[in-house]
C-alpha positions in Angstrom: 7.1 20.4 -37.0 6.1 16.4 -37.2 9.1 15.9 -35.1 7.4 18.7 -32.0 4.1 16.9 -32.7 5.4 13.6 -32.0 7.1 14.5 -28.5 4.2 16.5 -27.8 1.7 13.8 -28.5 3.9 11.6 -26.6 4.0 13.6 -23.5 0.3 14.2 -23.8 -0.1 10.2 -23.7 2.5 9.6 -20.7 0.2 12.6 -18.8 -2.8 10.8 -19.3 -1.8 7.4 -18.4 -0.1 8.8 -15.1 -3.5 10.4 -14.1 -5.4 7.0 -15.4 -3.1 4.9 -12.9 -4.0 7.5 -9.7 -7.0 7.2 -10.5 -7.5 3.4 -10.5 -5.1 3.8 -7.4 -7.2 5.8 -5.2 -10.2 3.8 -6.4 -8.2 0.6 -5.0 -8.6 -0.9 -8.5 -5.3 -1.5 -9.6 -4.9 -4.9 -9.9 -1.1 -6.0 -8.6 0.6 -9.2 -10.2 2.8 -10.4 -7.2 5.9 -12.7 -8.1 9.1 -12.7 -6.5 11.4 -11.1 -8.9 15.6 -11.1 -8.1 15.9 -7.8 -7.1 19.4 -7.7 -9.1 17.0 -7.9 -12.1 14.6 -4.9 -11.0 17.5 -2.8 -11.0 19.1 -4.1 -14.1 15.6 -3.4 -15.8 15.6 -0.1 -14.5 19.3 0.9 -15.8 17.6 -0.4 -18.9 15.3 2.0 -19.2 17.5 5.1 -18.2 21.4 4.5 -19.4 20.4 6.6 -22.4 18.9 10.0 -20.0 21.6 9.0 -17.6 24.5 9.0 -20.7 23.0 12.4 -21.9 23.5 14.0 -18.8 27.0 13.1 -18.1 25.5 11.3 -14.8 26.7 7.5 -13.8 24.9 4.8 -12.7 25.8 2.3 -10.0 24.3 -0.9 -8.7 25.2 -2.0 -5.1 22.9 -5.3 -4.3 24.0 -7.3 -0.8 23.3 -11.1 -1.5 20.5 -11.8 -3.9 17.5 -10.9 -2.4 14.0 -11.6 -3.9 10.6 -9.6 -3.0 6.5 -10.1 -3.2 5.8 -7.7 -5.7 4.3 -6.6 -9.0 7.5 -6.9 -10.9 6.7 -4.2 -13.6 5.1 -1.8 -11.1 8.4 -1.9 -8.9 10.5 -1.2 -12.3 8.1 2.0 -12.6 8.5 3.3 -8.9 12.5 2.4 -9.5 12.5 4.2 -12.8 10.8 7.2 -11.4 13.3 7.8 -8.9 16.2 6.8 -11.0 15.6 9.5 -13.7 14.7 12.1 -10.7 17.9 11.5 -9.1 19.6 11.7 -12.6 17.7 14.9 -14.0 19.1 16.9 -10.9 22.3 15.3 -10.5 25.5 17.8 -11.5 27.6 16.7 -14.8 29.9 13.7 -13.6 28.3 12.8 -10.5 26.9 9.7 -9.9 23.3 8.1 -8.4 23.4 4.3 -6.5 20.4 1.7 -5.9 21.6 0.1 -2.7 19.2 -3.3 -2.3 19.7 -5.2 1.0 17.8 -7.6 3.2 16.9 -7.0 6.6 16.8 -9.0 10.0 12.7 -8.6 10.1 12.5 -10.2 6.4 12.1 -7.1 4.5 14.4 -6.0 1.6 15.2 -2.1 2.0 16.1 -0.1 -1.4 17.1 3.0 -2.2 17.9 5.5 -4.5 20.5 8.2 -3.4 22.1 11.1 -6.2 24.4 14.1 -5.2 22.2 16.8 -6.3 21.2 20.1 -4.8 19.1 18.6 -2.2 15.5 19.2 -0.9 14.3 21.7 2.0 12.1 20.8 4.9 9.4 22.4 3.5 9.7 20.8 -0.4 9.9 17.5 1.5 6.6 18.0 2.2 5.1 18.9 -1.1 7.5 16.5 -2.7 4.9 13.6 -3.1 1.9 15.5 -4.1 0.4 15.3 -7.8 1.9 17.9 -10.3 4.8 19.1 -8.1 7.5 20.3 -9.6 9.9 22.0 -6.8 10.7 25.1 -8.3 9.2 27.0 -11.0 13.1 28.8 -12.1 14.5 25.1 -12.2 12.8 22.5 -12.2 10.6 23.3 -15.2 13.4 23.3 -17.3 13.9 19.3 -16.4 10.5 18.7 -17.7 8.1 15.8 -16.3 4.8 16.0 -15.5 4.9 16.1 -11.7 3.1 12.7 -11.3 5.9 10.3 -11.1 6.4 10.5 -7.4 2.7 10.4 -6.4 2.4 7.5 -8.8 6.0 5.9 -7.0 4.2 6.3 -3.4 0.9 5.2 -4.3 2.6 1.9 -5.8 4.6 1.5 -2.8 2.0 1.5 -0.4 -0.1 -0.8 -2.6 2.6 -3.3 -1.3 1.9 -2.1 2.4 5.3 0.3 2.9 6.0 3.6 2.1 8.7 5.9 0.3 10.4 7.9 3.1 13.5 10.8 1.9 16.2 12.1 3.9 17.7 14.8 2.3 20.4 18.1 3.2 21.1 20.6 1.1 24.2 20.8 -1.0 24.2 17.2 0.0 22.4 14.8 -2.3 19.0 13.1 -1.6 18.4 9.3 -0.5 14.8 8.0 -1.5 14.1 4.6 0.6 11.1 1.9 1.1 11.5 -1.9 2.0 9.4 -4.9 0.7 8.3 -7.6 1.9 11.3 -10.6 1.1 10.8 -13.5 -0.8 12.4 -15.9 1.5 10.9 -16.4 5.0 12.5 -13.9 7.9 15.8 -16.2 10.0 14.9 -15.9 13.9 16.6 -12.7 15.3 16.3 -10.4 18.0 12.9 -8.2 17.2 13.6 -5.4 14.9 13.9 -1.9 15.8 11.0 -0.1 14.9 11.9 3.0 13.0 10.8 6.4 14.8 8.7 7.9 12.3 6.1 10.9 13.8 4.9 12.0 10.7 2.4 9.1 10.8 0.5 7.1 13.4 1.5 3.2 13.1 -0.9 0.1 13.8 0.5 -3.1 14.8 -1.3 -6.1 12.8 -1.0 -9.5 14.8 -2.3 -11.9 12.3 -1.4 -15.3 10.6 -3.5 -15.4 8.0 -1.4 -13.4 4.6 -4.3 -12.3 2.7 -5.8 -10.6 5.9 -2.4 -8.7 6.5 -2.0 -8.0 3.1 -5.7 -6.2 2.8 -4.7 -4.4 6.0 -1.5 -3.6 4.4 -2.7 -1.9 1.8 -5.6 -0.1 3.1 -4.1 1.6 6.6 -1.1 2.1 4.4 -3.1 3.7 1.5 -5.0 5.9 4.9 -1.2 7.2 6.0 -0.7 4.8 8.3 2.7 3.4 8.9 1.9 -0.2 9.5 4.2 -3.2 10.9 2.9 -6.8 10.9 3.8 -9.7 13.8 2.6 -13.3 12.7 1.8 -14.4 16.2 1.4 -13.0 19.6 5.0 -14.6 20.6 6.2 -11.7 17.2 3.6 -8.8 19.0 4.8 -9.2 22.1 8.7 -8.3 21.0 7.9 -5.5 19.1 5.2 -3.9 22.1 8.3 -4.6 23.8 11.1 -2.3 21.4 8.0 0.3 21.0 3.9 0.9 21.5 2.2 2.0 18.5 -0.5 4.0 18.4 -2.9 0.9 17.8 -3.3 -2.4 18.2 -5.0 -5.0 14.9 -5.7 -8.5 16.5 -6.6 -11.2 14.4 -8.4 -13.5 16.9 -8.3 -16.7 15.0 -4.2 -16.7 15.7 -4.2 -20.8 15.0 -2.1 -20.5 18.7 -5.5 -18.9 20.4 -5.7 -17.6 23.4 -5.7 -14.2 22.1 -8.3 -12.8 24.2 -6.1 -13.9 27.1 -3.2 -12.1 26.2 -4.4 -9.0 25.4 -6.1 -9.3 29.0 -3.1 -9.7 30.1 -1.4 -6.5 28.6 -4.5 -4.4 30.4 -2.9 -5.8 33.5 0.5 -3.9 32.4 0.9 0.0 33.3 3.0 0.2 30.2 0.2 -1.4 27.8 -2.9 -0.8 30.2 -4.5 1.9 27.5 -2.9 0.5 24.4 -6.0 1.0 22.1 -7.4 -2.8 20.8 -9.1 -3.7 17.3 -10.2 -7.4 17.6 -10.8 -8.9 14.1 -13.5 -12.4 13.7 -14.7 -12.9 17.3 -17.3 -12.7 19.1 -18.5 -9.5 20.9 -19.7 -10.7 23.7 -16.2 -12.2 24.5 -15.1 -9.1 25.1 -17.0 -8.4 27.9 -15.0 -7.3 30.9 -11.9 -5.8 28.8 -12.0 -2.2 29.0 -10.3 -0.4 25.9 -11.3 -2.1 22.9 -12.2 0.5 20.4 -13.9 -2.4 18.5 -14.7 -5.3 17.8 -15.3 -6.2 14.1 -16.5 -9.9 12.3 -15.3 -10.9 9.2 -15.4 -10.5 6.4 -14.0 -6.9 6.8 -16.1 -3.9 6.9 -13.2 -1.2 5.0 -15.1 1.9 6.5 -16.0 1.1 9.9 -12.3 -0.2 10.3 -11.2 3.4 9.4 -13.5 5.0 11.6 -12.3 3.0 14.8 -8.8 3.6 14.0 -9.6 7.2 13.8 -11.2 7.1 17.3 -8.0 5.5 18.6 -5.2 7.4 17.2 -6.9 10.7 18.0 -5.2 12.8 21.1 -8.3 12.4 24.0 -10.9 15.4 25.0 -13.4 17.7 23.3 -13.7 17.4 19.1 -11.1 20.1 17.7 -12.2 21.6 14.2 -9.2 23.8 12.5 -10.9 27.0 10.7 -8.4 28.3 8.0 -10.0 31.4 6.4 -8.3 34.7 5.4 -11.0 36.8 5.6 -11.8 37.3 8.9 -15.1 38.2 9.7 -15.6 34.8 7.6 -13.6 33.2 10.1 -15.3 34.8 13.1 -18.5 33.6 11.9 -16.7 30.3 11.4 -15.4 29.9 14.8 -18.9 31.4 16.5 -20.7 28.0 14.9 -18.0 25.6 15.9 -18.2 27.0 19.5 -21.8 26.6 19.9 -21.4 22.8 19.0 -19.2 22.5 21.6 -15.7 22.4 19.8 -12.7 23.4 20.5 -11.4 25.9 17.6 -8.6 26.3 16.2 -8.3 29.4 13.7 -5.7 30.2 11.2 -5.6 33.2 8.2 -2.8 31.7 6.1 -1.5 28.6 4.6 1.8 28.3 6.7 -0.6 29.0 9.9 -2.6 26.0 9.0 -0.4 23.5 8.5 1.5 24.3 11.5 -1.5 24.0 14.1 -2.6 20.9 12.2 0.7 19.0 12.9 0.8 20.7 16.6 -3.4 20.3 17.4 -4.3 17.1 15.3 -7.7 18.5 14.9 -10.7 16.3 13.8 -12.0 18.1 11.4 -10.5 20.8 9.4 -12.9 24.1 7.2 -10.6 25.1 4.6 -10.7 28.1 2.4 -8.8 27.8 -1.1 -7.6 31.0 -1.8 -4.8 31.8 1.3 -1.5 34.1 1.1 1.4 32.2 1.5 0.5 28.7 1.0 -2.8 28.1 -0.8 -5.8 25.6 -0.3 -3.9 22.7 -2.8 -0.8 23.3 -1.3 -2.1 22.8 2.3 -3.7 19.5 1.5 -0.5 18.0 -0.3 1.5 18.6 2.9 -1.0 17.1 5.2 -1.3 14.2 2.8 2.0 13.1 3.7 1.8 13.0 7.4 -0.5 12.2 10.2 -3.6 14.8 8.5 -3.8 12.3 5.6 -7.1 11.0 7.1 -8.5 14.1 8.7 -12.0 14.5 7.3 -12.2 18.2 5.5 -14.8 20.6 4.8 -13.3 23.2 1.8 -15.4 25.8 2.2 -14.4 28.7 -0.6 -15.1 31.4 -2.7 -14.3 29.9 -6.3 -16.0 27.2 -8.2 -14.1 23.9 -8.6 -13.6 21.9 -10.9 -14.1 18.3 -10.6 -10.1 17.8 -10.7 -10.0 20.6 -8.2 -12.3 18.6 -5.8 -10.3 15.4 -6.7 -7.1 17.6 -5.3 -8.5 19.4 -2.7 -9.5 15.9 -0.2 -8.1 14.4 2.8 -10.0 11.6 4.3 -13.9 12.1 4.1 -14.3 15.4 2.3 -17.4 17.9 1.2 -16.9 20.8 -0.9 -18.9 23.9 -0.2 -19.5 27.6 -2.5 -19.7 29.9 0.1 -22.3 31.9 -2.1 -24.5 28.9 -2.2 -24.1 27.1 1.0 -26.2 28.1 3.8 -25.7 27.7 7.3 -27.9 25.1 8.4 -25.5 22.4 5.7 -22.5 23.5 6.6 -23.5 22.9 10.2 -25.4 19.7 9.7 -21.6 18.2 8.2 -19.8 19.2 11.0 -22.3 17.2 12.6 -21.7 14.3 10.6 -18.1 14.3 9.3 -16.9 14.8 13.4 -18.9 11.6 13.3 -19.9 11.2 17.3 -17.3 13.0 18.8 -19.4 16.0 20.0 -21.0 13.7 22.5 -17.1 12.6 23.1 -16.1 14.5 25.7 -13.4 12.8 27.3 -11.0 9.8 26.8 -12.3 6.9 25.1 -12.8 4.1 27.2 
């Protein structure tokens, strides 16, 4: 009986320190302590910590490091995302087979790892869940492997601290391969401009700054937002990758110590290709920007976090009318619903089930999404976790339900901005008047932004 107390005390304690580091995480208060550890020693570390799990399962562990790389990281925080995905990869690995941390560097200076195990494999649609907090895949299986489904929510959250993010390709039958890449240690040789990898799950910003401390606080916040970002250290570096591929924005630091910033971008408005290549200038003057048409904005320093987000929002968002998604399975709820939207001059979008709504929020984008919690098929939590891993990350969100929540409830159910509304104490006039203000201007935005 002292022995059950112990494990379940310890359990307890490992539950409430995962939550305690989200926490600090999504309050951007987790302090990282960047080195530049060997990565041969991160994964050494890591074998460490799981031989024993990994010898009690009958599972084998292999190291396969190219050279000897070193990354900018929080040494101990990489063992923890490592460690995570090792003992995932071991608790569904089959007796005898075997999981492998491949660590290489890269031509753009980055050091990929990853994780990949012979297990069972993940669906499309548990791909999509698979980072969200307290997932465990399925409830006949998984269970059984214990864990508190935090580790990979803590793993991403970690990983995009240090501006990347944890991507999975995965086939049934076929094993799973868990990948992100780091910044490296040792300064990138000169080669040909990397491919940028496709990735339309989330909308990527290119950062064109010299200063490391600016493109490490844009890192982590656009990366912490969903957004897939890749940095160029001068305009020479931009220009090659708008070459390989446009992202959906463009971050210009205009104190580049070669100048002539304002000139260049000038320049790509003279190009079809680049001509509406949305532009966020960083520490200039606004009246410089006279004359230039697309800029989304043009922001001093130091850094205002918010109205950053907001621009980006406005320049990564598909052109014409606002587009609010109603999700409601009731549906004289919803017609009621829609009959608002529409009179403020929305486009709606309506859907009366979970699977609904997260298929016309990948295929319509919307700005704004009114959520009801309890859905057939997928429910309210589960719709947010999938959007949380793509392009709806950021989407502002009205949940507007039947059932009192509970403050962890609220923490779960958010996107980007978010209100939470009791439909038997909400009246019209406040859920109208947040429309107003979580579409944020875009009701007066009736067309392309220019």
């Amino acid at each position: 009986m002292v022995r059950i107390a112990r494990t379940n005390t310890e359990r307890l304690i490992r539950l409430i320190n995962d939550i305690l580091d989200l926490e600090k995480m999504e309050a951007g208060k987790l302090e990282l302590k960047v080195s530049t550890p060997e990565c041969s020693d991160l994964v050494e570390s890591t074998f460490a910590s799981v031989r024993g799990m990994a010898d009690g399962a009958g599972v084998s562990l292999h190291a396969e490091v190219t050279g000897t790389p070193q990354v900018k990281a929080d040494r101990d925080r990489l063992v923890q995302v490592l460690t995570n995905l090792v003992s995932n990869a071991v608790k569904f690995s089959p007796q005898g087979a075997g999981v492998t941390v491949r660590v290489g560097e890269e031509a753009d200076g980055r050091v990929r790892f990853s994780v990949v195990d012979q297990g069972p494999g993940i669906s499309q649609e548990q791909r999509a869940r698979l980072f969200g907090r307290f997932q465990q895949l399925d409830s006949s299986d998984t269970r059984s492997k214990g864990g508190t489904g935090l580790g990979l929510a803590i793993s991403q959250a970690i990983v995009e601290q240090h501006g990347s993010h944890i991507t999975v390709e995965s086939e049934e039958g076929r094993g799973s391969t868990f990948t992100f890449t780091l910044e490296s240690a040792r300064p990138a040789s000169v080669t040909p401009p990397p491919v940028i990898p496709e990735d339309a799950s989330r909308h990527e910003v290119l950062v064109t700054t010299a200063d490391a401390e600016l493109a490490s606080l844009l890192g982590g916040l656009l990366a912490h937002e969903g957004y897939r970002v890749v940095r160029a250290t001068s305009l020479i570096e931009a220009a090659k990758h708008l070459d390989t591929a446009l992202p959906d924005a463009l971050v210009v630091d205009m104190r580049l110590p070669e100048g002539h910033a304002l000139d260049w971008v000038r320049r790509l408005r003279e190009q079809p290709r680049t001509h509406e290549l949305p532009v966020l200038a960083l520490s200039g003057r606004s009246e410089d920007a006279e004359g230039v048409p697309h800029w989304v904005d043009w922001m001093p320093r130091p850094l205002e976090e918010s109205r950053l987000l907001k621009s980006l929002r406005y320049a990564t968002r598909q052109p014409g009318q606002a587009r609010v998604l109603v999700v409601d399975d009731d549906a004289s709820t919803r017609r009621t619903l829609c009959a608002q939207m529409e009179r403020l001059g929305v486009q709606v979008f309506e859907a009366a089930d979970g699977e609904s709504a997260v298929e016309l929020a990948r295929e319509t984008t919307p700005d704004l999404i009114v959520l009801d919690v309890g859905l057939p098929r997928l429910d309210g939590f589960e719709v947010v976790d999938i959007l949380r891993q793509g392009k709806g990350r950021a989407t502002p969100l009205i949940v507007f339900t039947g059932r009192d929540l509970t403050r962890m409830d609220e923490r779960q159910l958010t996107l980007g901005i978010t209100r939470h509304f009791t439909k038997s104490r909400a009246s019209e006039e406040e859920l109208v008047s947040s429309v107003r203000d979580l579409l944020n201007g875009l009701l007066a935005r009736k067309a392309h932004l220019s």
